[in-house]
DSSP file (Angstrom, degrees, kcal/mol; ACC not computed):
  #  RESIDUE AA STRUCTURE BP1 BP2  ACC     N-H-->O    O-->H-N    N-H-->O    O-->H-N    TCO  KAPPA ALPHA  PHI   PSI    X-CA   Y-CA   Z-CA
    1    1 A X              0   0    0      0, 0.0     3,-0.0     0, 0.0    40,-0.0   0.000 360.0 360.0 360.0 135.3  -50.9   83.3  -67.8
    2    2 A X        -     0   0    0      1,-0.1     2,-0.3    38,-0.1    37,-0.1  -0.106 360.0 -83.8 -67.2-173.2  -47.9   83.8  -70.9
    3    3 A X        -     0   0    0     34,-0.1    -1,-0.1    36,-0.0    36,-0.0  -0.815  43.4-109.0 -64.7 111.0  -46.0   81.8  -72.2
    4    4 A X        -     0   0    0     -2,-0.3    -1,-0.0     1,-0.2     0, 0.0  -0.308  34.9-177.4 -81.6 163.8  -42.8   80.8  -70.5
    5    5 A X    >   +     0   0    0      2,-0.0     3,-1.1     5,-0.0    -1,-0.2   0.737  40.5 108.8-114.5  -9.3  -39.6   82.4  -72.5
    6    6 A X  T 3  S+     0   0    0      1,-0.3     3,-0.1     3,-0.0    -2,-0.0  -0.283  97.5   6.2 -64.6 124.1  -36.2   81.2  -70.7
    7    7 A X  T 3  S+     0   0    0      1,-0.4     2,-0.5    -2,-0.1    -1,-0.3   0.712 112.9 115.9  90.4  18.1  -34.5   78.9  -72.8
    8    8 A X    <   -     0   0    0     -3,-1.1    -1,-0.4    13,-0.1     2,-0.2  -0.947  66.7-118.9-131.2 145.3  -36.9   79.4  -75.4
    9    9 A X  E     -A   20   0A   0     11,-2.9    11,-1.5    -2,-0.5     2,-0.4  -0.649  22.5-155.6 -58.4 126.4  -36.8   81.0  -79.2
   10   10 A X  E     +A   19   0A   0      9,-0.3     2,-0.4    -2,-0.2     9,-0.2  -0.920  16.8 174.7 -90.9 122.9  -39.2   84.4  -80.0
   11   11 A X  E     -A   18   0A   0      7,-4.2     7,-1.3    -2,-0.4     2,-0.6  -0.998  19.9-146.2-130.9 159.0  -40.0   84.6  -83.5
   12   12 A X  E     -A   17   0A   0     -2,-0.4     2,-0.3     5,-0.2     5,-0.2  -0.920  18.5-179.3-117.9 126.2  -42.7   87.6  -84.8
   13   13 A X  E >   -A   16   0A   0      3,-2.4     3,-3.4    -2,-0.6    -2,-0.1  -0.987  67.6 -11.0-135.7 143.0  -44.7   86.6  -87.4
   14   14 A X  T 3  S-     0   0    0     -2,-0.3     3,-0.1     1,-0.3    -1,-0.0   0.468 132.3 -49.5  -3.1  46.0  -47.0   89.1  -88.7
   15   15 A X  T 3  S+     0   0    0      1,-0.3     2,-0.4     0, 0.0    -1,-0.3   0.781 118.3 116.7  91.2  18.4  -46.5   91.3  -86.1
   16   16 A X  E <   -A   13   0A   0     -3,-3.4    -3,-2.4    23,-0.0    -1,-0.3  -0.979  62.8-111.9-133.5 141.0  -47.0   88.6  -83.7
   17   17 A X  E     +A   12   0A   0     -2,-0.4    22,-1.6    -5,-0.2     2,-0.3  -0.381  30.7 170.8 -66.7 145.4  -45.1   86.6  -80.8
   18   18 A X  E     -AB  11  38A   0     -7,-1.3    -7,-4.2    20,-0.2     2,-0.4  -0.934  13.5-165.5-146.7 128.7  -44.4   83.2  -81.3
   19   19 A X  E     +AB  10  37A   0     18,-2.0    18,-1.6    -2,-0.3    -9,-0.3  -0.979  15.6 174.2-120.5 129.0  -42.1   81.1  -78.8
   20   20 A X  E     +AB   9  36A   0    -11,-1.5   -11,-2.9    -2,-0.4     2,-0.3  -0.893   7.1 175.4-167.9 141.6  -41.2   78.2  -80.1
   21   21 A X  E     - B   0  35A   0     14,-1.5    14,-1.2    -2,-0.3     2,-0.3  -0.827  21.8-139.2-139.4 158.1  -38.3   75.2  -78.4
   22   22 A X  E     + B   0  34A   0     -2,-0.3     2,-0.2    12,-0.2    12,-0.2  -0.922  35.9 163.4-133.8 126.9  -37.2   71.4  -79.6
   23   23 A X  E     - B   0  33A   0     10,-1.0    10,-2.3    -2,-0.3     2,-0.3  -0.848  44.7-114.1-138.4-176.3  -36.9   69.2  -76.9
   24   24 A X  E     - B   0  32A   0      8,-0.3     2,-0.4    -2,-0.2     8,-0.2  -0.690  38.1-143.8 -90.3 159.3  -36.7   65.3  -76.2
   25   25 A X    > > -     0   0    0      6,-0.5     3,-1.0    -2,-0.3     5,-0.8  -0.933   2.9-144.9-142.2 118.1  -39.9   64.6  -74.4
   26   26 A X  G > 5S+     0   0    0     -2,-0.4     3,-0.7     1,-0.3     4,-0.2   0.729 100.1  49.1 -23.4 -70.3  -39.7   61.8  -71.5
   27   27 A X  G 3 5S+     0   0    0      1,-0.2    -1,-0.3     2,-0.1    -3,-0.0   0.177  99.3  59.2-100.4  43.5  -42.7   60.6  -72.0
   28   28 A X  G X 5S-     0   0    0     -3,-1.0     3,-1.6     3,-0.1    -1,-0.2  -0.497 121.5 -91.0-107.9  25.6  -42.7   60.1  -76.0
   29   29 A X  T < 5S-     0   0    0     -3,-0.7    -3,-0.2     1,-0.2     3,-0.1   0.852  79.5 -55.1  52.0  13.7  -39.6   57.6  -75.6
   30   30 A X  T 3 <S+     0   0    0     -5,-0.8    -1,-0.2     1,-0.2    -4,-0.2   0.418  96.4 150.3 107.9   0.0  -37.2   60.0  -76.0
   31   31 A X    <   -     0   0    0     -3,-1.6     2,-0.6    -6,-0.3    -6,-0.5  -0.135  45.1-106.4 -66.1 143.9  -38.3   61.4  -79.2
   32   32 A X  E     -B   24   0A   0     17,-0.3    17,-1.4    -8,-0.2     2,-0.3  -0.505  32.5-164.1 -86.4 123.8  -37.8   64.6  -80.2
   33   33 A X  E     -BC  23  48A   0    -10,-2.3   -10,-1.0    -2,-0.6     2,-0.4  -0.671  15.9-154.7-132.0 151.6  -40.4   67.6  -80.6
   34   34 A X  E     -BC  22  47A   0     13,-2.7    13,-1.0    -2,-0.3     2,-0.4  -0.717  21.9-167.9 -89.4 149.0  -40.8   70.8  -82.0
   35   35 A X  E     -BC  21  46A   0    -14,-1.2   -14,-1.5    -2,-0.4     2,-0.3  -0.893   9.4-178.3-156.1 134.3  -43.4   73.5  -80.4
   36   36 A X  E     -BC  20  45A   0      9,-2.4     9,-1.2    -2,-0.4     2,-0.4  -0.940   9.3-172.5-118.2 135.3  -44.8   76.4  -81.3
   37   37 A X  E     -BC  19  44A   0    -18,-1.6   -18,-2.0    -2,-0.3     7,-0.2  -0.922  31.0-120.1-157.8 153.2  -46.9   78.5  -79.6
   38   38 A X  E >   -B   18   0A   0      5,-1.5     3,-2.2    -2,-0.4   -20,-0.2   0.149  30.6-134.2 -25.2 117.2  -49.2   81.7  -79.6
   39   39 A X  T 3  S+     0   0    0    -22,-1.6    -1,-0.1     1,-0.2   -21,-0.1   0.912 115.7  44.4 -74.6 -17.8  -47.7   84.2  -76.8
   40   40 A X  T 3  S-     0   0    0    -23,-0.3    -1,-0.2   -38,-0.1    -2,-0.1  -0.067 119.5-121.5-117.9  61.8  -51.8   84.2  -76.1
   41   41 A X  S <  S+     0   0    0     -3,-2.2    -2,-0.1     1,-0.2   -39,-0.0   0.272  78.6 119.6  58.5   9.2  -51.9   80.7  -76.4
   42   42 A X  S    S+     0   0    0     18,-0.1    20,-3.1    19,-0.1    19,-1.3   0.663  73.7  40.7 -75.6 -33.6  -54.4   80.4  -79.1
   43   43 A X  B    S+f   62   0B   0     17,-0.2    -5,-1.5    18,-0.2     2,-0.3  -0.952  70.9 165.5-103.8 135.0  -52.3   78.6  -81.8
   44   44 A X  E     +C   37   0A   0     -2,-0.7    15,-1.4    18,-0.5    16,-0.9  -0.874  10.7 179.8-144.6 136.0  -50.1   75.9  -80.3
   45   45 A X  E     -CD  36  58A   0     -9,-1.2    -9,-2.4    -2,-0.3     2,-0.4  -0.971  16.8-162.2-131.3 160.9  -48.3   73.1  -82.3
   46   46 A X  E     +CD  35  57A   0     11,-1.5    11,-3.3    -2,-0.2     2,-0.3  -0.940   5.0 179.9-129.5 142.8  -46.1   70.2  -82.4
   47   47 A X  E     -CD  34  56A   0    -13,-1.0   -13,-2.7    -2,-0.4     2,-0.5  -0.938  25.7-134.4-154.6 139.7  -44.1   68.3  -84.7
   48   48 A X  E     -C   33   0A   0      7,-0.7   -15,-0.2    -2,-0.3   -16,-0.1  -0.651  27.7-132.4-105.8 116.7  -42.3   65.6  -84.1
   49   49 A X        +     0   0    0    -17,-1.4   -17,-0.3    -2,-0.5     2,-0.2  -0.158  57.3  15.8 -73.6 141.8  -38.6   65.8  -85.8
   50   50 A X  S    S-     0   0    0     34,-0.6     2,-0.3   -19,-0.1    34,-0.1  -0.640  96.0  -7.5 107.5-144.8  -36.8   63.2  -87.8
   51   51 A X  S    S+     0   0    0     -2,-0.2     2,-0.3    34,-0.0    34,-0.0  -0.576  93.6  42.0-116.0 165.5  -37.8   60.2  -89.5
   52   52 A X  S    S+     0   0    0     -2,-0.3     2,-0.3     2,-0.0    -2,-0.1  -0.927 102.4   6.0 125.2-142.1  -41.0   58.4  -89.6
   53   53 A X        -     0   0    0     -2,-0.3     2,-0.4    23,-0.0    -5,-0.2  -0.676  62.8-147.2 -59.2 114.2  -44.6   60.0  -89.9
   54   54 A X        +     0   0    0     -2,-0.3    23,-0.6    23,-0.1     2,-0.2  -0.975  38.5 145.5-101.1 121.9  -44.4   63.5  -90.4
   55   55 A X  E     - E   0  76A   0     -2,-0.4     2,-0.7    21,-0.3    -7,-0.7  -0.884  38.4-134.6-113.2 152.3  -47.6   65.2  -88.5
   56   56 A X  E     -DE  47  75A   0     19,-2.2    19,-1.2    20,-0.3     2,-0.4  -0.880  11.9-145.0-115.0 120.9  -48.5   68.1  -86.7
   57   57 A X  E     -DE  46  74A   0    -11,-3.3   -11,-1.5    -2,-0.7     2,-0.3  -0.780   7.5-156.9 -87.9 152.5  -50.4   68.3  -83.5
   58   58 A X  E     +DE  45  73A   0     15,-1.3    15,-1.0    -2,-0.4   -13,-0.2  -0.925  24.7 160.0-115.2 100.2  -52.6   71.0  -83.1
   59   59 A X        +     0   0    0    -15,-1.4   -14,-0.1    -2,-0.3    -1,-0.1   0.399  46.7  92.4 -99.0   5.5  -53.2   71.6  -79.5
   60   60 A X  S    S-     0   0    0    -16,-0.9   -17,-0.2     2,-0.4   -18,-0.1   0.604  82.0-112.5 -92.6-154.9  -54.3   75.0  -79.6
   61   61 A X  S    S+     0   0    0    -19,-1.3     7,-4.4     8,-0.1     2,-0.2   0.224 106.0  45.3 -61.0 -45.5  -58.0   77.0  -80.0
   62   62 A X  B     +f   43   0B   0    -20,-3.1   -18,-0.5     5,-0.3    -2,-0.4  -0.756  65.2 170.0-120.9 148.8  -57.2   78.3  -83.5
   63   63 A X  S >  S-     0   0    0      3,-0.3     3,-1.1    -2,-0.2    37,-0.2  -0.655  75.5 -18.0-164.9 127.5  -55.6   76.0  -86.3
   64   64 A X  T 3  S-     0   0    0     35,-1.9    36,-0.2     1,-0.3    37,-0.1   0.956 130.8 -46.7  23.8  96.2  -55.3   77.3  -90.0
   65   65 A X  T 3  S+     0   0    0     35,-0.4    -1,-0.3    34,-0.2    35,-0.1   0.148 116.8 121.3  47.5 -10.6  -58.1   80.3  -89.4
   66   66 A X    <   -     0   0    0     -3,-1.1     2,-0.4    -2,-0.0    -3,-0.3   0.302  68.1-132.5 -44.5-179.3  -60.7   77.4  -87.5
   67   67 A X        -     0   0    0     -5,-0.2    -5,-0.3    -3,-0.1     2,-0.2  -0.793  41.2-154.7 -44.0 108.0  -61.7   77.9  -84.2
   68   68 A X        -     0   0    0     -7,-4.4    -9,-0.0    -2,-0.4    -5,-0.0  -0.670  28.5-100.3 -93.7 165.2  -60.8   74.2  -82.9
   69   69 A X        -     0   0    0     -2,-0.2    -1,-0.1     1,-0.2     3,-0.1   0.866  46.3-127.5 -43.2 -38.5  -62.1   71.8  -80.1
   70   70 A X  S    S+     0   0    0      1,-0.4    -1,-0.2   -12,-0.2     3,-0.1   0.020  77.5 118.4  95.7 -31.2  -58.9   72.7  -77.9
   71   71 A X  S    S-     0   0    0      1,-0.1     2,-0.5   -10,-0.1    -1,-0.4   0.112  85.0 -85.2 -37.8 178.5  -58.5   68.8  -77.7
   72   72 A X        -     0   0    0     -3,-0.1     2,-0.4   -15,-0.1   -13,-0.2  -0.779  54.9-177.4 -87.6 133.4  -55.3   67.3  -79.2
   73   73 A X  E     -E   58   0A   0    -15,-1.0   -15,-1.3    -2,-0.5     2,-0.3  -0.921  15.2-141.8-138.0 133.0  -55.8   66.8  -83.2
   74   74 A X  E     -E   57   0A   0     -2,-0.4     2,-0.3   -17,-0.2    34,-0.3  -0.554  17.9-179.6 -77.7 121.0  -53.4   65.3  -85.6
   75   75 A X  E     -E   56   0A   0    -19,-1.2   -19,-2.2    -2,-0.3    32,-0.2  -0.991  32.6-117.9-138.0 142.1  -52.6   66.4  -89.4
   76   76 A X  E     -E   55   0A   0     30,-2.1     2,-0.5    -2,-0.3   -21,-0.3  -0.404  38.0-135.1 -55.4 167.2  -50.3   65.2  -92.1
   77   77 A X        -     0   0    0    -23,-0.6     2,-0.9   -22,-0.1   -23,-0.1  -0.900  15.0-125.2 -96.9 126.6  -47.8   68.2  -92.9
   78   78 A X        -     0   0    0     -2,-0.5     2,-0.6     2,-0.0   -23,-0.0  -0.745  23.2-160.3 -96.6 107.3  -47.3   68.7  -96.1
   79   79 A X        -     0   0    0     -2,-0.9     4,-0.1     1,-0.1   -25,-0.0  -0.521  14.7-171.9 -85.3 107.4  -43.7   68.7  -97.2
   80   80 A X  S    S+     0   0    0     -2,-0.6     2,-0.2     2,-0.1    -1,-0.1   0.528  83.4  16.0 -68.8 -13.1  -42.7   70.3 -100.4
   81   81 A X  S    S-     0   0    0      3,-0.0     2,-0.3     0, 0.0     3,-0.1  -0.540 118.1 -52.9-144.1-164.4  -39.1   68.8 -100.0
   82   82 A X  S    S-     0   0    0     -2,-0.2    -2,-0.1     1,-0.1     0, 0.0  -0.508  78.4 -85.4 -95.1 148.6  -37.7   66.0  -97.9
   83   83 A X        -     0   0    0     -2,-0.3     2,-0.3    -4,-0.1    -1,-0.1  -0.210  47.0-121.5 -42.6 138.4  -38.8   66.8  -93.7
   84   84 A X        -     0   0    0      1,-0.1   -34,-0.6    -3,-0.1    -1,-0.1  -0.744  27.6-164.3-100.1 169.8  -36.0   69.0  -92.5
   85   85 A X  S    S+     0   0    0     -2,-0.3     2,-0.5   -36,-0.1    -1,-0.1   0.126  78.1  65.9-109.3   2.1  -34.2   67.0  -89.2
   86   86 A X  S    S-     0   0    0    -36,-0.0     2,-1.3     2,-0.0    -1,-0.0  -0.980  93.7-131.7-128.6 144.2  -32.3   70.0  -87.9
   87   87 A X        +     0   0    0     -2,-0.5     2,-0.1     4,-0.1   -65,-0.0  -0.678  34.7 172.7 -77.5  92.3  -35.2   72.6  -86.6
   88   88 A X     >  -     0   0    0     -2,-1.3     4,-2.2     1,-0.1     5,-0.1  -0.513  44.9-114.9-103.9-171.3  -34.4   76.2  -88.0
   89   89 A X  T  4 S+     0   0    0      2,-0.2    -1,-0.1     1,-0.2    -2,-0.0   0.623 114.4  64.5-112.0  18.6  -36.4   79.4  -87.8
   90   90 A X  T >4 S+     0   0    0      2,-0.1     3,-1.4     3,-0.1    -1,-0.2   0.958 106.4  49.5 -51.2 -67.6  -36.9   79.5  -91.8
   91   91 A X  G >> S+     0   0    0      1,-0.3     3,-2.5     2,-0.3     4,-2.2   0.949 111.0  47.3 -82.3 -71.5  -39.1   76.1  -91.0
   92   92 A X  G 3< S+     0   0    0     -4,-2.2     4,-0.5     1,-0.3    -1,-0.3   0.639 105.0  54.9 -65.9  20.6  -41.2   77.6  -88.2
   93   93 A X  G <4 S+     0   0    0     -3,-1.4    -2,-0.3     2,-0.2    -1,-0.3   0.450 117.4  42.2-115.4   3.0  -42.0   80.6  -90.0
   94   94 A X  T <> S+     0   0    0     -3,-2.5     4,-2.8     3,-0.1     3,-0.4   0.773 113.7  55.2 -61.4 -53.5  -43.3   77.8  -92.6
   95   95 A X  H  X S+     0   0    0     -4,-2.2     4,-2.7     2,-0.2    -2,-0.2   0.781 109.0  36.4 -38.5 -53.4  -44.5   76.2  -90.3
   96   96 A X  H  > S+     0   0    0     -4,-0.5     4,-1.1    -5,-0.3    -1,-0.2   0.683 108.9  68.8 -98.9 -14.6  -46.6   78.6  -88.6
   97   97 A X  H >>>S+     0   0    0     -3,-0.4     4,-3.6     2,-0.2     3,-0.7   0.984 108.6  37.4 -57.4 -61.1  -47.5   80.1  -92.4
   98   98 A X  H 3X5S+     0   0    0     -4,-2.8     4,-1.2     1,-0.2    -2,-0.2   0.915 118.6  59.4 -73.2 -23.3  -49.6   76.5  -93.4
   99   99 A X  H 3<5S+     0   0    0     -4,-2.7   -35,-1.9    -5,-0.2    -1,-0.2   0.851 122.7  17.4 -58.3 -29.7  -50.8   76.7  -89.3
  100  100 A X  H <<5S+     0   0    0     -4,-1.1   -35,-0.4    -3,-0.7    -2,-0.2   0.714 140.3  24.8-125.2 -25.4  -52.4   80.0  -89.6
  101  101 A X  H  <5S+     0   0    0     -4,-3.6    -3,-0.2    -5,-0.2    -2,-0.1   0.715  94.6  95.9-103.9 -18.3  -53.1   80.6  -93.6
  102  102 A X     << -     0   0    0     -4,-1.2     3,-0.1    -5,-0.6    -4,-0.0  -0.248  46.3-176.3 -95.6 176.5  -53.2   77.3  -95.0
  103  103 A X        +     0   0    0    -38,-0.1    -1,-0.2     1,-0.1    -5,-0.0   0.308  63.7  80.3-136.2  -3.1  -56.7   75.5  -95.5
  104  104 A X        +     0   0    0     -6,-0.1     2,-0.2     2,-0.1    -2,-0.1   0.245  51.8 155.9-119.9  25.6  -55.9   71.9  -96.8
  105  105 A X        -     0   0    0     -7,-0.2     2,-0.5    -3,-0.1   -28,-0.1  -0.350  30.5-155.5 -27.1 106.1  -55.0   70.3  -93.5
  106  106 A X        -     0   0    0    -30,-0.2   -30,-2.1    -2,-0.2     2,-0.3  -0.800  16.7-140.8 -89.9 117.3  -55.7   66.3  -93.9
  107  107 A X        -     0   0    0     -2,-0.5   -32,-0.3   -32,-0.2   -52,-0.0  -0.681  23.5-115.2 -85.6 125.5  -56.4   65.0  -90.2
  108  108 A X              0   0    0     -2,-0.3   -34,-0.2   -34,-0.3    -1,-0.1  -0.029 360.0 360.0 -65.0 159.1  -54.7   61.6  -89.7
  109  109 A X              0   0    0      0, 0.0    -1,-0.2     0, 0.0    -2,-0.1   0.332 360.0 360.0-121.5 360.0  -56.8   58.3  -89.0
């Protein structure tokens, strides 16, 4: 089964689809989230915008070159500047750079 696309961002990142949305999510207390995901579903992530704890879920199969459980798992981001609060698609094509190349994920406790 895809990925659904209506209402949703496509971004191609090395020659691959990516759909990626920011929505409030109902049952997070109204907070707001970013998601990216794999058009065959193998990477999917979340990060949750604005301020607090900046982390990424990884909900995916794959998560920076890994094979993962497919369970939910939680990583710090690591922010080279301040956490952006407006979502652009400069910042998921970062985004999806430390998701798929980067190797020094710290998983939160």
């Amino acid at each position: 089964m895809s990925v659904a696309k209506k209402g949703r961002r496509i971004l191609i990142y090395e020659e691959k689809e990516y759909i990626w949305w920011v929505r409030e999510e109902d049952d997070d207390c109204g907070k707001i989230w970013l998601t990216v995901v794999s058009s065959d579903k193998s990477l999917v992530v979340s990060y949750r915008v604005g301020e607090g704890d900046f982390f990424i879920v990884s909900k995916g199969k794959i998560f920076q070159g890994k094979e993962t459980s497919g369970k939910w798992e939680y990583y710090w981001y690591p922010f080279s500047a301040s956490p952006p609060m407006v979502i652009t698609p400069k910042f998921v094509r970062e985004l999806l750079a430390w998701a798929i190349h980067g190797r020094d994920a710290e998983k939160c406790q």
